[in-house]
C-alpha positions as a Markdown table, in Angstrom:
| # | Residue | x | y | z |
|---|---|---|---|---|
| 1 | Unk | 0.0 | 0.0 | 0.0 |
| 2 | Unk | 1.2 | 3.6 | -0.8 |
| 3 | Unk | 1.7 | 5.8 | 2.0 |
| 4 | Unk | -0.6 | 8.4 | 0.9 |
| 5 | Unk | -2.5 | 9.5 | 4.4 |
| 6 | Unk | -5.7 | 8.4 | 2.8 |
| 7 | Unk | -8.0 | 5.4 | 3.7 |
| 8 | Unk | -10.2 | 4.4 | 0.9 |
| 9 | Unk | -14.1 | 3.9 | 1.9 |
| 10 | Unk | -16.3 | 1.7 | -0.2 |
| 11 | Unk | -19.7 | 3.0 | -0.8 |
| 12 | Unk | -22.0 | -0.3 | -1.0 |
| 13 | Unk | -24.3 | 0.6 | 1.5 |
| 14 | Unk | -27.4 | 1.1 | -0.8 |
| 15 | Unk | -30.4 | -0.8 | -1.7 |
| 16 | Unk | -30.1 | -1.3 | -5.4 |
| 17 | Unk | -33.4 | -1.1 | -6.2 |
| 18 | Unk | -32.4 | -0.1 | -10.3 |
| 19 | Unk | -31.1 | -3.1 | -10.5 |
| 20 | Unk | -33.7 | -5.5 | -8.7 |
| 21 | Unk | -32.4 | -5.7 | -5.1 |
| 22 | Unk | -29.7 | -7.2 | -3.4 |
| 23 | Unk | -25.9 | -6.4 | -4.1 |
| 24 | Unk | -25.1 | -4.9 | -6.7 |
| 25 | Unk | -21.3 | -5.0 | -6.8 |
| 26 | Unk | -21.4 | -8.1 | -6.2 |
| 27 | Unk | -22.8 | -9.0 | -9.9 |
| 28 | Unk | -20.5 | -10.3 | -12.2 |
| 29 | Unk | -18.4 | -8.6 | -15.1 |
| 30 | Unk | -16.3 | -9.6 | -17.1 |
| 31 | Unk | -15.3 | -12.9 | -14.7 |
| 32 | Unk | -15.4 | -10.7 | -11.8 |
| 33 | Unk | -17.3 | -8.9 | -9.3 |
| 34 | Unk | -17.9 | -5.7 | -9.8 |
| 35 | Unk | -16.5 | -4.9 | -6.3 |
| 36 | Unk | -13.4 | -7.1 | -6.7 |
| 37 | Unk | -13.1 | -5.0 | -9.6 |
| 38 | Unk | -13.5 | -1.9 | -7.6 |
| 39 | Unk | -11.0 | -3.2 | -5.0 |
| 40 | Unk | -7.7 | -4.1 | -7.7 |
| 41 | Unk | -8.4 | -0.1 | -9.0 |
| 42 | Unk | -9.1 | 1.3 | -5.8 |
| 43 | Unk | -6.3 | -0.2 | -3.6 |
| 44 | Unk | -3.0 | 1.1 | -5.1 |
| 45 | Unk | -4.5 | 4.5 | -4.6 |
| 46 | Unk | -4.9 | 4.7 | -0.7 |
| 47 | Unk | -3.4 | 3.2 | 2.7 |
| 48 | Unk | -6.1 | 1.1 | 3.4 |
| 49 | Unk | -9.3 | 0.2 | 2.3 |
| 50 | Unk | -12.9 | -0.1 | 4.3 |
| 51 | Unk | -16.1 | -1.4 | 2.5 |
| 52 | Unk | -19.1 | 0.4 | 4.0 |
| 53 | Unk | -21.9 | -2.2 | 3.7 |
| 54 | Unk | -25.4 | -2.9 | 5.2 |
| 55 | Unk | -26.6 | -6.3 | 6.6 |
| 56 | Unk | -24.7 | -9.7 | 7.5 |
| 57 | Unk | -21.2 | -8.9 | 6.7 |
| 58 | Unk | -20.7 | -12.7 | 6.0 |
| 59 | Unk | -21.4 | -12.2 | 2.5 |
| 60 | Unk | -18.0 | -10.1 | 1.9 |
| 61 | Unk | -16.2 | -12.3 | 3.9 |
| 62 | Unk | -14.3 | -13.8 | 0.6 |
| 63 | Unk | -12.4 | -10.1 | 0.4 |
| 64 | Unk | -10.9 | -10.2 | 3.8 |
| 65 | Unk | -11.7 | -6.5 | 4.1 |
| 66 | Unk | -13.2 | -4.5 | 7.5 |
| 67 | Unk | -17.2 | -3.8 | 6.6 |
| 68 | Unk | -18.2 | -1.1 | 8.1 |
| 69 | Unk | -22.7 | -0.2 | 8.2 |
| 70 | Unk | -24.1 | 3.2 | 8.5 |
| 71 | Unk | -23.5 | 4.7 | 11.9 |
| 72 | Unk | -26.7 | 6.9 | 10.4 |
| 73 | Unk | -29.7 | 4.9 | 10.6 |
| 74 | Unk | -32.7 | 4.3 | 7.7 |
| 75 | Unk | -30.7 | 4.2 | 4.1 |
| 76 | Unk | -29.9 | 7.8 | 4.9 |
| 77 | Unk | -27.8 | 7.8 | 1.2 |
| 78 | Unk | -24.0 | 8.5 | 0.7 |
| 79 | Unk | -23.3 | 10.9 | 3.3 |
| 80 | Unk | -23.9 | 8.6 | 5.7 |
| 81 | Unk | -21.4 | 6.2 | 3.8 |
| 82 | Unk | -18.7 | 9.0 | 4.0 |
| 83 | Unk | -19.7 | 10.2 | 7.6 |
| 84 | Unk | -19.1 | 6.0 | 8.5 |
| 85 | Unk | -15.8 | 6.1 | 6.9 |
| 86 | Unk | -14.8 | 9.4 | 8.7 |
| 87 | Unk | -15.9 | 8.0 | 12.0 |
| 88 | Unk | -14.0 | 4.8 | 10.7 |
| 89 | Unk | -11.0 | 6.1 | 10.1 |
| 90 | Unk | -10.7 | 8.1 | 12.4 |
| 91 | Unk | -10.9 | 5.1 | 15.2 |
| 92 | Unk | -8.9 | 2.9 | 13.2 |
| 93 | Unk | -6.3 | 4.5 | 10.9 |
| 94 | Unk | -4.9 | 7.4 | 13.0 |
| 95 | Unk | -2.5 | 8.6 | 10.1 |
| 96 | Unk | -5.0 | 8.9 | 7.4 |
| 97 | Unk | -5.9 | 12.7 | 7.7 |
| 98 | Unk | -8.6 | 12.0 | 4.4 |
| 99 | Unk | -10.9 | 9.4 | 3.6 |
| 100 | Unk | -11.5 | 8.6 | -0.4 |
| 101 | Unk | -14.8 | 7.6 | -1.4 |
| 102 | Unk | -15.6 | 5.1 | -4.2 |
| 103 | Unk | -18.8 | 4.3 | -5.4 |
| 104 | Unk | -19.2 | 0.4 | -5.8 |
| 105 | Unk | -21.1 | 0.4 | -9.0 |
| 106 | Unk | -18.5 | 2.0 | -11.2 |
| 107 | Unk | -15.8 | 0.2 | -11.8 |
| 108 | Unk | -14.6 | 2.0 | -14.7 |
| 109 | Unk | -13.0 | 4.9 | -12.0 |
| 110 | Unk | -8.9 | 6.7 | -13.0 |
| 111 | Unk | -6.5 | 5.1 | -11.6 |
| 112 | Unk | -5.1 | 8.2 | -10.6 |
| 113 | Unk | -8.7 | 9.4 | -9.5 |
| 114 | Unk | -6.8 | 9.9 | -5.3 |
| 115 | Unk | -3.8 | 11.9 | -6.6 |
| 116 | Unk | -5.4 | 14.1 | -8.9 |
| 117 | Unk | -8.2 | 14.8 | -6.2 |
| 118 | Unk | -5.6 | 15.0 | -3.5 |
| 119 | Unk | -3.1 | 17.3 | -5.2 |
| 120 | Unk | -6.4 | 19.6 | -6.1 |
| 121 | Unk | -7.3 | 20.1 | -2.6 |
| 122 | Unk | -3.7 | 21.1 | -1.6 |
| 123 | Unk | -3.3 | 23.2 | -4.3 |
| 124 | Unk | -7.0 | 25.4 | -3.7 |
| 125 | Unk | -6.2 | 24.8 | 0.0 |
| 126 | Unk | -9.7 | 22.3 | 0.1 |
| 127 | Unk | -11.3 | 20.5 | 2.9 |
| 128 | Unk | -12.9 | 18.1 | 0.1 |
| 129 | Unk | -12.4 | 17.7 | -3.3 |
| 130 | Unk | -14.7 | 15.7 | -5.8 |
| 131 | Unk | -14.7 | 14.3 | -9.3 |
| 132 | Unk | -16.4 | 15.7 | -12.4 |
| 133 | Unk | -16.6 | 14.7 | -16.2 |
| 134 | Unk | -18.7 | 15.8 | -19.0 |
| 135 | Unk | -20.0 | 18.7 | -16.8 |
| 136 | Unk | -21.6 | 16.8 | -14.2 |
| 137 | Unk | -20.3 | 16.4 | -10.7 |
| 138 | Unk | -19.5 | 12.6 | -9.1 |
| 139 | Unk | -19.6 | 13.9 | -5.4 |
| 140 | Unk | -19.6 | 9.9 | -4.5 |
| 141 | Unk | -16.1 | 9.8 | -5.9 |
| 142 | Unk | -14.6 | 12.4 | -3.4 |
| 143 | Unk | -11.8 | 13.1 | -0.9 |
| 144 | Unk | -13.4 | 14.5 | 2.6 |
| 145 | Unk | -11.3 | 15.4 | 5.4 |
| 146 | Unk | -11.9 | 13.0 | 8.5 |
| 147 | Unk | -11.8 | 16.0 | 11.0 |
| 148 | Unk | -14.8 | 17.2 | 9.3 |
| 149 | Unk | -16.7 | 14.1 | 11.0 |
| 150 | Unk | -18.2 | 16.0 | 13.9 |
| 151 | Unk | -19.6 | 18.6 | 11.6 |
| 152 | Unk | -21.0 | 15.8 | 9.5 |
| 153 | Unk | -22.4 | 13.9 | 12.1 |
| 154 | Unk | -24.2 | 17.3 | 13.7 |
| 155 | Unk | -25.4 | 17.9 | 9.7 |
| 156 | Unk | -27.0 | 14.6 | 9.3 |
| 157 | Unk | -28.2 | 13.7 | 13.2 |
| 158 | Unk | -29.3 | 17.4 | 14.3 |
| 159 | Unk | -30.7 | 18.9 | 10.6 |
| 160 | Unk | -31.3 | 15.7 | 8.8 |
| 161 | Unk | -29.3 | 17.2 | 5.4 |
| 162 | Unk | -29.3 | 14.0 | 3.3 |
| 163 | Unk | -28.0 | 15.6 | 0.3 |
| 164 | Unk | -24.5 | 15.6 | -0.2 |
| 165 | Unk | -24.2 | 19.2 | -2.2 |
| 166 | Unk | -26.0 | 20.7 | 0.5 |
| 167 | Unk | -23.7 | 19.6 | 3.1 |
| 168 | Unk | -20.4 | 20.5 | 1.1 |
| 169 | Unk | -21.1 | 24.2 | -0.4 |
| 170 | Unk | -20.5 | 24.9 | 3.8 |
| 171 | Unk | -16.9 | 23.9 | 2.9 |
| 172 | Unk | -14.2 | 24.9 | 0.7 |
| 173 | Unk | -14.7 | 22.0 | -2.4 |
| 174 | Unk | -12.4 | 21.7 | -5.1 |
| 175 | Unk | -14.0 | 19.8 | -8.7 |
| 176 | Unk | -11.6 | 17.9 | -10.6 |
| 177 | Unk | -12.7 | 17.4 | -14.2 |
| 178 | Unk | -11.6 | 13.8 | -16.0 |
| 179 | Unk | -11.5 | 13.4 | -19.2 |
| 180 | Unk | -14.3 | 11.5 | -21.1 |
| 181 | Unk | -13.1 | 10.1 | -24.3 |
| 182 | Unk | -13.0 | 6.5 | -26.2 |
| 183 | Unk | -10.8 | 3.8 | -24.7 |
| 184 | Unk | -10.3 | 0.2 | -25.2 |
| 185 | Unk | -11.9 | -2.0 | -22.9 |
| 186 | Unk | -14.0 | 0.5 | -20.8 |
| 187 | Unk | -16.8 | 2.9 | -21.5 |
| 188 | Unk | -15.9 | 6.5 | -22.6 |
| 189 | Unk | -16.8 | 7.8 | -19.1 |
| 190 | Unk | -14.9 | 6.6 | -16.4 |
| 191 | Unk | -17.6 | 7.3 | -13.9 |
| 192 | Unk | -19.6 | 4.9 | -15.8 |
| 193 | Unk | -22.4 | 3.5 | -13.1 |
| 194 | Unk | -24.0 | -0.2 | -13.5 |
| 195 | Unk | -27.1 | 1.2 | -11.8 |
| 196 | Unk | -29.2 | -1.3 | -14.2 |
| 197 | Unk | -29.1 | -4.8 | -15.9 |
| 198 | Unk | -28.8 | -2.6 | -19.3 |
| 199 | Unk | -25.7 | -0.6 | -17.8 |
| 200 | Unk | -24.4 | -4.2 | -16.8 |
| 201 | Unk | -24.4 | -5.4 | -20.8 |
| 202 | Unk | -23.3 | -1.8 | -21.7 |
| 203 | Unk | -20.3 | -2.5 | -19.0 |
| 204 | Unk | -20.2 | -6.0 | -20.3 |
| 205 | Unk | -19.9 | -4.7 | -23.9 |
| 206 | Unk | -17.0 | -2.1 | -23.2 |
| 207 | Unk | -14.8 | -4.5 | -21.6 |
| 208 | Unk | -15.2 | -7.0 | -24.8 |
| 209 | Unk | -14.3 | -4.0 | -27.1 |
């Protein structure tokens, strides 16, 4: 692992309903899972990695990774995946000063998706830092600070804020824009989301290009 101060959170703690119910990153592409496909991209990039999951845990027990649930209650969305892997981290990696959030139905993410975010916050002097491509914002694909958790945890326990864009414009955010463009083997966006059985064959048809 590089020893970049950030702990990698993976955000599977949703209920898939697009796709039918049940896991969704844990479908198959290409021979894979998408989340073992998620992990091999998403570990050279961080210290550590955490998988934010609800339910038994005995069904990711094959990845020999911590699962962490929602320390928020009721489905309450991705801020509650981020605000886990704050409150995570900050418990259990004391060195990691930012968590980086991965979404677990895009497999498709840059591998240099951490530095480019990381070097953006340093640069604009950011407390979080996010991905964008084609003019849309991938907040789920973002760099948070971990000593924002106690402002987090008041946001989503005292106001009930749910939305992650409310949350962050009380912050100073930096956007990184990637690149969409044509590539073997992957769809042109690399924020490409199996959120449906029709993305899955889309996904399924980019990796066979």
């Amino acid at each position: 692992m590089p020893d970049t101060g950030v702990c990698g959170v993976l955000l599977a703690g949703g209920q898939s309903r697009r796709m039918g119910g049940g896991d969704k990153c844990l479908r198959t592409l290409g021979g894979r899972t998408i989340l073992q496909r998620v992990i091999d991209r998403a570990a050279p990039q961080v210290d550590g990695l955490v998988l934010n999951a609800n339910g038994d845990p005995a069904r990711f027990a094959g990845y020999d990774l911590p699962v962490a649930p929602d320390v928020v209650e009721g489905f309450a969305g991705p801020l509650a995946g981020v605000l886990t892997g704050m409150e995570w981290a900050a418990a259990n990696a004391p060195d990691c000063d930012w968590v980086a959030t991965f979404a677990c139905d895009a497999p498709f993410f840059p591998p240099d998706l951490v530095a480019r975010l990381h070097a953006a916050a340093r640069a604009e002097d950011a407390e979080l830092a996010c991905a964008a491509s084609d003019g849309r914002s991938h907040p789920v694909f973002g760099l948070w600070r971990v000593d924002l958790c106690d402002d987090l945890r008041r946001a989503m326990v005292e106001e009930e804020i749910r939305k992650v864009d409310v949350w962050t414009a009380r912050h100073r955010l930096s956007t990184v824009e990637f690149p969409v463009a044509a590539t073997a083997g992957a769809p042109a966006d690399p924020f490409f989301n199996t959120n449906r059985p029709e993305d899955l064959e889309t996904a399924e048809q980019a990796l066979a290009s």
